[in-house]
MMTF fields as JSON, N, C-alpha, C and O atoms, coordinates in Angstrom:
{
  "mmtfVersion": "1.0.0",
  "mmtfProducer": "UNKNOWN",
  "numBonds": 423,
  "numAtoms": 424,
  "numGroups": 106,
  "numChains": 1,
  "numModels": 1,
  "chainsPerModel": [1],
  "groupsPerChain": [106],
  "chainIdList": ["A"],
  "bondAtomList": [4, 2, 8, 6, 12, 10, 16, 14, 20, 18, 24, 22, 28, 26, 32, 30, 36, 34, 40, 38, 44, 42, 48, 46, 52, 50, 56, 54, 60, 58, 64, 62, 68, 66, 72, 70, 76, 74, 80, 78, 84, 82, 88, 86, 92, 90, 96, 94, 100, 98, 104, 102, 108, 106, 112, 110, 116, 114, 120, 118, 124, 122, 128, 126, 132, 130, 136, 134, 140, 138, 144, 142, 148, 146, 152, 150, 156, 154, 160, 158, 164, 162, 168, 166, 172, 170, 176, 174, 180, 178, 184, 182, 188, 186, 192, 190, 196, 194, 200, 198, 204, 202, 208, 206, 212, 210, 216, 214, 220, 218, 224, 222, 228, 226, 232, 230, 236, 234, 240, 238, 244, 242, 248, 246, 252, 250, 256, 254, 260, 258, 264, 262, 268, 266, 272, 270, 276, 274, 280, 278, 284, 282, 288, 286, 292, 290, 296, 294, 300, 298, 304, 302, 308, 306, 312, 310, 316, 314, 320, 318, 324, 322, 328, 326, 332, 330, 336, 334, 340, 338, 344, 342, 348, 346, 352, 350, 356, 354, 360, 358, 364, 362, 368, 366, 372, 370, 376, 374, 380, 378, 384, 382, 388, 386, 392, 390, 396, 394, 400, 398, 404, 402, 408, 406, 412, 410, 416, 414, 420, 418],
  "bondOrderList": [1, 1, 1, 1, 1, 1, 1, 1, 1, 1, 1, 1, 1, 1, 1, 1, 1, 1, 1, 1, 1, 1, 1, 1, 1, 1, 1, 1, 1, 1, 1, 1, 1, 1, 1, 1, 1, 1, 1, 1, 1, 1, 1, 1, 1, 1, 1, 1, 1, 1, 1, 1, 1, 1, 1, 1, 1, 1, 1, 1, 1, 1, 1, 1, 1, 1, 1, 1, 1, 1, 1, 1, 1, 1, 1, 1, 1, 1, 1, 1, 1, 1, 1, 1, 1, 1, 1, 1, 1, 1, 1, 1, 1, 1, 1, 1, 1, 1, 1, 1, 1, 1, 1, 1, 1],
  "groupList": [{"groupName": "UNK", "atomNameList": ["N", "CA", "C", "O"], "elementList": ["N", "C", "C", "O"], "formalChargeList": [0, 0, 0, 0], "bondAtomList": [1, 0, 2, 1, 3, 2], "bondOrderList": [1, 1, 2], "singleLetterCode": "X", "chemCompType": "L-PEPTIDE LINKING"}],
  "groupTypeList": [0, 0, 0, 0, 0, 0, 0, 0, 0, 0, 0, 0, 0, 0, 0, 0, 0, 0, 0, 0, 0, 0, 0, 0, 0, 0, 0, 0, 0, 0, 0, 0, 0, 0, 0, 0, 0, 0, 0, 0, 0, 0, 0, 0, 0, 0, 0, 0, 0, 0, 0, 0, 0, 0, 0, 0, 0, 0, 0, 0, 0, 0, 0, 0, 0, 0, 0, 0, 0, 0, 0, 0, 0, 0, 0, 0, 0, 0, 0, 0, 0, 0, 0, 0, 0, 0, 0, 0, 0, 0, 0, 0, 0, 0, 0, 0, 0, 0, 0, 0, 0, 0, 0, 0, 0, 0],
  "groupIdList": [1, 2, 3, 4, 5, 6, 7, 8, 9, 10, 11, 12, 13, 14, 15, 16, 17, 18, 19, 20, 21, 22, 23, 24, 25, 26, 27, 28, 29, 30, 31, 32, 33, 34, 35, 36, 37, 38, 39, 40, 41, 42, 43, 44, 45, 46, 47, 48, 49, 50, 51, 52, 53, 54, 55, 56, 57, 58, 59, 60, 61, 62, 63, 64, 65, 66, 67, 68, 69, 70, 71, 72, 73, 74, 75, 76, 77, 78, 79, 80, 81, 82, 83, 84, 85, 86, 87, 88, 89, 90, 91, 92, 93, 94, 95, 96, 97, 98, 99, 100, 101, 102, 103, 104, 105, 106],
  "secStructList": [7, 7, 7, 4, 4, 4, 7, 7, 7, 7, 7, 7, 7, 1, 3, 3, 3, 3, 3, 3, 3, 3, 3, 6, 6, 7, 1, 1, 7, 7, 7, 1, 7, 7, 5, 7, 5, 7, 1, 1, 1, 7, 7, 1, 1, 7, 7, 3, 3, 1, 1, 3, 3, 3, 3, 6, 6, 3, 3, 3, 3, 7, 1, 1, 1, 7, 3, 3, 3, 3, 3, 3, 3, 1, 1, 6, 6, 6, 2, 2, 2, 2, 2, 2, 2, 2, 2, 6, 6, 7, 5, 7, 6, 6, 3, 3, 7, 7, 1, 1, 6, 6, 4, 4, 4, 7],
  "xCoordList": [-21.828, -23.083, -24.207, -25.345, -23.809, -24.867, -26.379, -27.533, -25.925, -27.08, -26.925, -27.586, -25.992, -25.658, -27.355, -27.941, -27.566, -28.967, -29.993, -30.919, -29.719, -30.749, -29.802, -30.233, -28.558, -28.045, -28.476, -28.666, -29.025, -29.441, -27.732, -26.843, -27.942, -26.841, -26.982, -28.087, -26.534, -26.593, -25.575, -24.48, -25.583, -24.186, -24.72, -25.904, -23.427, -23.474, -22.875, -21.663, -23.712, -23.442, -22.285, -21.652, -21.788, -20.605, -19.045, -19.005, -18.086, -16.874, -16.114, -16.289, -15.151, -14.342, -13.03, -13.001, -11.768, -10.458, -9.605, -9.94, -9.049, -7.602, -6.27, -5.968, -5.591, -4.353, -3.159, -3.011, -2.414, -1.415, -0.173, 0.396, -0.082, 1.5, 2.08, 1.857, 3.137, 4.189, 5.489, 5.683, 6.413, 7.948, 8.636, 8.703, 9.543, 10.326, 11.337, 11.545, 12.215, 13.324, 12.068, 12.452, 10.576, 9.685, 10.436, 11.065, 10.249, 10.069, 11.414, 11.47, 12.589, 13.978, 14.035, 13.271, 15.342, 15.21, 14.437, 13.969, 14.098, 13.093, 13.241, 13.514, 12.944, 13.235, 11.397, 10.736, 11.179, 10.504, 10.225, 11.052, 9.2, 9.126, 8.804, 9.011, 8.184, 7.936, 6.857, 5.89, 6.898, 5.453, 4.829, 5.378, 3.395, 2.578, 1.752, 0.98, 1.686, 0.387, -0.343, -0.106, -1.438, -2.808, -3.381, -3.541, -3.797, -4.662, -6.354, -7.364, -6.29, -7.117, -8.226, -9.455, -7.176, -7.737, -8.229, -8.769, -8.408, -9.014, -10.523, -11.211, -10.803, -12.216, -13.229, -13.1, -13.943, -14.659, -13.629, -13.54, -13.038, -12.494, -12.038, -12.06, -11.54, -11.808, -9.729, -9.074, -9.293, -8.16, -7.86, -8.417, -6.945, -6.53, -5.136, -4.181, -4.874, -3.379, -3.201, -4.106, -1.774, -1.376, 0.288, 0.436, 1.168, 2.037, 2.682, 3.574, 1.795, 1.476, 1.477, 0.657, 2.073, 1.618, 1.364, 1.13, 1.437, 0.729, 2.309, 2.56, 3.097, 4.389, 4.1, 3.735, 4.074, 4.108, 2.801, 3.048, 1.699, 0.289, 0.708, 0.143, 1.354, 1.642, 1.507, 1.576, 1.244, 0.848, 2.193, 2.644, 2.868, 4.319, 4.199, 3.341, 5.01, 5.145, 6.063, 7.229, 5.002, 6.204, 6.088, 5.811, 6.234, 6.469, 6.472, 6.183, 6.674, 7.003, 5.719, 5.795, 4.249, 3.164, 2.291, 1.395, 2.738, 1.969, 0.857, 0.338, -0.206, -1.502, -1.995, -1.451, -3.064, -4.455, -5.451, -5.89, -5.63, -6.802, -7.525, -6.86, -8.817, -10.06, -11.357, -11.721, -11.901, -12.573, -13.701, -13.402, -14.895, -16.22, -16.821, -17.54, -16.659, -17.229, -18.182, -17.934, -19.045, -20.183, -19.747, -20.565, -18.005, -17.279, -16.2, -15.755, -15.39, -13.739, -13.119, -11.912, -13.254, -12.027, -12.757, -12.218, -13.954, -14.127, -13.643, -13.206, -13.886, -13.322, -11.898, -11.459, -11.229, -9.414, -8.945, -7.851, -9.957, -9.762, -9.401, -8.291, -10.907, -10.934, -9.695, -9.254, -9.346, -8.145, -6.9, -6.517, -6.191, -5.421, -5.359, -4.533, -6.951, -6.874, -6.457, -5.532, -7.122, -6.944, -5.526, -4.696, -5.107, -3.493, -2.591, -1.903, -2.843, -2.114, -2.44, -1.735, -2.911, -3.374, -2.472, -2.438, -1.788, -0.966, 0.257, 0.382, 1.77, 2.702, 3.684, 3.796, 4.256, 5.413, 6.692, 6.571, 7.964, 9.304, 10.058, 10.867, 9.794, 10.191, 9.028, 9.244, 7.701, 6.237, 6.459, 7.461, 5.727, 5.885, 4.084, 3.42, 3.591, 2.666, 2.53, 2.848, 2.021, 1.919, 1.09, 0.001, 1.202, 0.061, -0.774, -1.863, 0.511, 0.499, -0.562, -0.928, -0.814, -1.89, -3.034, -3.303, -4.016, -5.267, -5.661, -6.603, -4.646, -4.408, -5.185, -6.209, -4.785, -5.038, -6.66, -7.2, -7.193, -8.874, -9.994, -11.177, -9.054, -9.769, -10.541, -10.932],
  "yCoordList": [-27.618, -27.417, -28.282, -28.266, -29.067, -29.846, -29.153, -29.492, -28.259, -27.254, -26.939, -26.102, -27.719, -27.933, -27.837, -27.399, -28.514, -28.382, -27.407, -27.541, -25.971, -24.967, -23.896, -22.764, -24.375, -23.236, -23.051, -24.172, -21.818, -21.815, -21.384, -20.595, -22.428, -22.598, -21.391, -21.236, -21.126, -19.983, -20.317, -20.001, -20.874, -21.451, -20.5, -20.18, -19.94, -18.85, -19.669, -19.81, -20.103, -20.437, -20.154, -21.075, -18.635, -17.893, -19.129, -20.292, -18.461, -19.268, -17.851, -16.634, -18.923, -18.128, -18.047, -18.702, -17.454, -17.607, -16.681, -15.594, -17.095, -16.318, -16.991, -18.142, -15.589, -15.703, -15.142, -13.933, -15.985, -14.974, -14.433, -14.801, -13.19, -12.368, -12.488, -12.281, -12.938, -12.409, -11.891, -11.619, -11.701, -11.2, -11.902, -13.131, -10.606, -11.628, -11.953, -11.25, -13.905, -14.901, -14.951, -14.961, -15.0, -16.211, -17.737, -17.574, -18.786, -18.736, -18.807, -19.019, -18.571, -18.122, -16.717, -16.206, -16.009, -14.536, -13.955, -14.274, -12.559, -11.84, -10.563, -10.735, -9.275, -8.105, -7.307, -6.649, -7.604, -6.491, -5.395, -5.101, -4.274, -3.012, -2.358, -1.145, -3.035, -2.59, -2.028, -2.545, -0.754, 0.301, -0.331, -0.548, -0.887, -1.31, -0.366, 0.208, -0.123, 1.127, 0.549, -0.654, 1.045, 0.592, -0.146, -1.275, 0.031, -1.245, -0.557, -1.203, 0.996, 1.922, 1.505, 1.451, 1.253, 0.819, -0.041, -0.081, -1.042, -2.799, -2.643, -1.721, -3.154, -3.011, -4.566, -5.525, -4.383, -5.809, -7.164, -8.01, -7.386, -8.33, -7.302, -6.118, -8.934, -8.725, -8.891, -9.769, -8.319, -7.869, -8.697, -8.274, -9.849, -10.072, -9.784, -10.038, -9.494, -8.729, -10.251, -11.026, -10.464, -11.546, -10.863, -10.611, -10.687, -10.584, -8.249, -7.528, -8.215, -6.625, -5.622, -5.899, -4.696, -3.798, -2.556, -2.348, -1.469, -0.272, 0.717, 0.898, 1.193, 1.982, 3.188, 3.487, 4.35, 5.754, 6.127, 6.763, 5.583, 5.726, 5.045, 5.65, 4.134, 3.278, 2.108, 1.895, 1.146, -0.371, -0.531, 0.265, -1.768, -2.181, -3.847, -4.421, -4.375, -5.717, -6.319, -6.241, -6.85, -7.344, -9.368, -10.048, -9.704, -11.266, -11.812, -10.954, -12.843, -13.573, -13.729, -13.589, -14.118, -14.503, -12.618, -12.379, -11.789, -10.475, -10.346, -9.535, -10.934, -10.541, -11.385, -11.453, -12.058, -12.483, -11.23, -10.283, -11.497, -10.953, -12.112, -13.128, -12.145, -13.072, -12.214, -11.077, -13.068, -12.337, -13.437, -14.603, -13.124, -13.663, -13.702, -12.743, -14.742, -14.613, -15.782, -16.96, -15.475, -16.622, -17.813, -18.733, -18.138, -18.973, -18.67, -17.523, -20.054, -19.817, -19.172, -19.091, -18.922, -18.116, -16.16, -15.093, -16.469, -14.598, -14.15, -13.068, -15.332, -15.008, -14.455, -13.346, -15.702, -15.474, -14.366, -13.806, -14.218, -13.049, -11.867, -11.406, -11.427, -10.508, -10.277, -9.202, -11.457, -11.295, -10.73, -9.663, -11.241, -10.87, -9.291, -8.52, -9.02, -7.522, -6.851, -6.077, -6.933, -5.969, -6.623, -5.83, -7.371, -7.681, -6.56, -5.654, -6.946, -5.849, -4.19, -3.319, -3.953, -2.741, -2.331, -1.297, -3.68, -3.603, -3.495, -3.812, -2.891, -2.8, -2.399, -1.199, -3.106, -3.103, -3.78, -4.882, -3.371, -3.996, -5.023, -5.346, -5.783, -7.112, -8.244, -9.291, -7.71, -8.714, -9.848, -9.917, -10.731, -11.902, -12.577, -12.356, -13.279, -14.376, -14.614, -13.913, -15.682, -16.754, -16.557, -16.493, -16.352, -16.249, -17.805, -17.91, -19.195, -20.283, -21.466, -22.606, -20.713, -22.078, -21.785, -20.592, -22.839, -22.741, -22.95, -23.378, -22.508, -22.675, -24.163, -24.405, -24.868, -26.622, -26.965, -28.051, -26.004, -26.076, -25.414, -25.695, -24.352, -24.182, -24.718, -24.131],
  "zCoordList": [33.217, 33.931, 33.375, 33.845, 32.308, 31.721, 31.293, 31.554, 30.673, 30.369, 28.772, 28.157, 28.277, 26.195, 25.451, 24.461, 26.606, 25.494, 25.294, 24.495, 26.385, 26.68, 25.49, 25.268, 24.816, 24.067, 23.115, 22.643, 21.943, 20.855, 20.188, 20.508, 19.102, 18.117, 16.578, 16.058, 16.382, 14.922, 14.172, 14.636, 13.125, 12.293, 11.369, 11.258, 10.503, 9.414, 8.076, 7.913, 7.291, 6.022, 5.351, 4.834, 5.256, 4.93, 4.748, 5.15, 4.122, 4.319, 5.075, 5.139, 5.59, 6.327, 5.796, 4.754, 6.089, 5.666, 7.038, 7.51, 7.221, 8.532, 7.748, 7.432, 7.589, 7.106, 7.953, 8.132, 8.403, 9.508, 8.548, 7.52, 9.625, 9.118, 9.949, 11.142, 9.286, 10.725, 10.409, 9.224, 11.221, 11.196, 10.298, 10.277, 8.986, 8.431, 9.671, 10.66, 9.157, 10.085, 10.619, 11.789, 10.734, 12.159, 11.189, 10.143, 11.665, 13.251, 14.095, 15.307, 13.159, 13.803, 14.307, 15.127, 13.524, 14.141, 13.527, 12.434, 14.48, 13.661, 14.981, 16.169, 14.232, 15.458, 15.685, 14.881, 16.65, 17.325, 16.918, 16.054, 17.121, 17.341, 16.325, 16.319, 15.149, 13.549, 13.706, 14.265, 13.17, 13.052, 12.263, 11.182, 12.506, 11.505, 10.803, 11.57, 9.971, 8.988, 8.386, 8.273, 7.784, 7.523, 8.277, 7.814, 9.348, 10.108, 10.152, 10.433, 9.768, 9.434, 8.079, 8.037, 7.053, 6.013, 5.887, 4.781, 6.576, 6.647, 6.147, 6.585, 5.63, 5.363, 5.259, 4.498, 6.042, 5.919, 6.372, 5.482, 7.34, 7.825, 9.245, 9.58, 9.893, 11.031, 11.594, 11.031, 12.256, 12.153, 13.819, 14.832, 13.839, 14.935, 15.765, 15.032, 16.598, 17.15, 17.745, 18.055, 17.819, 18.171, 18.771, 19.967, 17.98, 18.327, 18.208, 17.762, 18.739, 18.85, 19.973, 20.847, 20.15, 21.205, 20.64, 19.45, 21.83, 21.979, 22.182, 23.373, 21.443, 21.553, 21.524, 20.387, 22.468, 22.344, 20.849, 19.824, 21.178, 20.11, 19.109, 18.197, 18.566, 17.273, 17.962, 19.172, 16.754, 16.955, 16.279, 15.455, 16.753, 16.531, 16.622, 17.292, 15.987, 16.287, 17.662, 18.048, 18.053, 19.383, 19.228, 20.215, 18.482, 18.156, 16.88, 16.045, 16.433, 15.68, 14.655, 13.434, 15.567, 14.892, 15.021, 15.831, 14.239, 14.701, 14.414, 15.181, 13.286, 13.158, 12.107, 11.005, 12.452, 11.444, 10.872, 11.524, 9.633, 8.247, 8.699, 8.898, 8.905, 8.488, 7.785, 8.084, 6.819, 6.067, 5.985, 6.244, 5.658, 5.195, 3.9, 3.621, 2.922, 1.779, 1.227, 1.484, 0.623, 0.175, -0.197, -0.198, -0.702, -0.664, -0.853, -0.822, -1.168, -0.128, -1.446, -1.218, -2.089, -2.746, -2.781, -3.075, -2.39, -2.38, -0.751, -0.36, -0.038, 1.58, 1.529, 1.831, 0.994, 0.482, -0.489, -0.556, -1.151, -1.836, -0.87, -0.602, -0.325, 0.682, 1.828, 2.234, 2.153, 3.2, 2.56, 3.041, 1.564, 0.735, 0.769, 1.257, -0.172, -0.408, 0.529, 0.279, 2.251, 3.124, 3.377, 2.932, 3.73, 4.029, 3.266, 3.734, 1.933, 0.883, 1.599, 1.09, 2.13, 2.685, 4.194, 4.862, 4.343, 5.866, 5.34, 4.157, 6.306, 5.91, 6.999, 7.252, 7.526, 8.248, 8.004, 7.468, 8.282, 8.031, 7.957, 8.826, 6.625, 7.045, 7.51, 8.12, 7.031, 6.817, 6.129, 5.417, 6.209, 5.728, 5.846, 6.859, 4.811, 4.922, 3.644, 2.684, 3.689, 2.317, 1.765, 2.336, 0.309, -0.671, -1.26, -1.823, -0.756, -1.6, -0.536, -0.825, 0.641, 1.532, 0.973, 0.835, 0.503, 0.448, -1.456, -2.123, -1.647, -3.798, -3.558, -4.197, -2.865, -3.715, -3.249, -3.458, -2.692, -2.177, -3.24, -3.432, -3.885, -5.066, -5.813, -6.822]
}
């Protein structure tokens, strides 16, 4: 609409971090239907569903890539910190994500 220039912009100083989980065997095999717990406990990050549904009132995994932790911290290792922690707080069968991306930014 050529109207870029009537937008007011807000950039947030903050660092960011998104860490995905997913199914253990992604990105080969991997099974479906894993009750996820703690998604209650998350605290201060922002919890994305990706590979998830809604099973008889439980959240379950239904794919390969099941969920992003993103967290906000004054810089990148209290952000990464933060994601970690609440991750550690999630727990379903056969989870999987990497503790080792992001080490060499330190």
């Amino acid at each position: 609409n050529e109207k870029l220039d009537e937008i007011s912009l807000e950039i947030d100083e903050r660092s960011a971090t998104t860490i995905m989980v997913v199914s253990g065997g992604y990105p080969e095999d991997f099974e479906k239907g894993k009750e996820i717990s703690g998604l209650s406990e998350v605290e201060d990050s922002i919890v994305f569903h990706a590979g998830t549904k809604l099973e008889n009132g439980k959240v379950v995994s239904n794919g390969g890539r099941v969920l992003t932790v993103t967290s906000y911290g004054d810089n990148f290792e209290e952000a990464i910190k933060k994601s970690y922690q609440n991750i550690d707080k999630l727990c379903f069968d056969k989870m999987y994500f990497r503790r080792d991306i992001g080490n060499d930014l330190k």
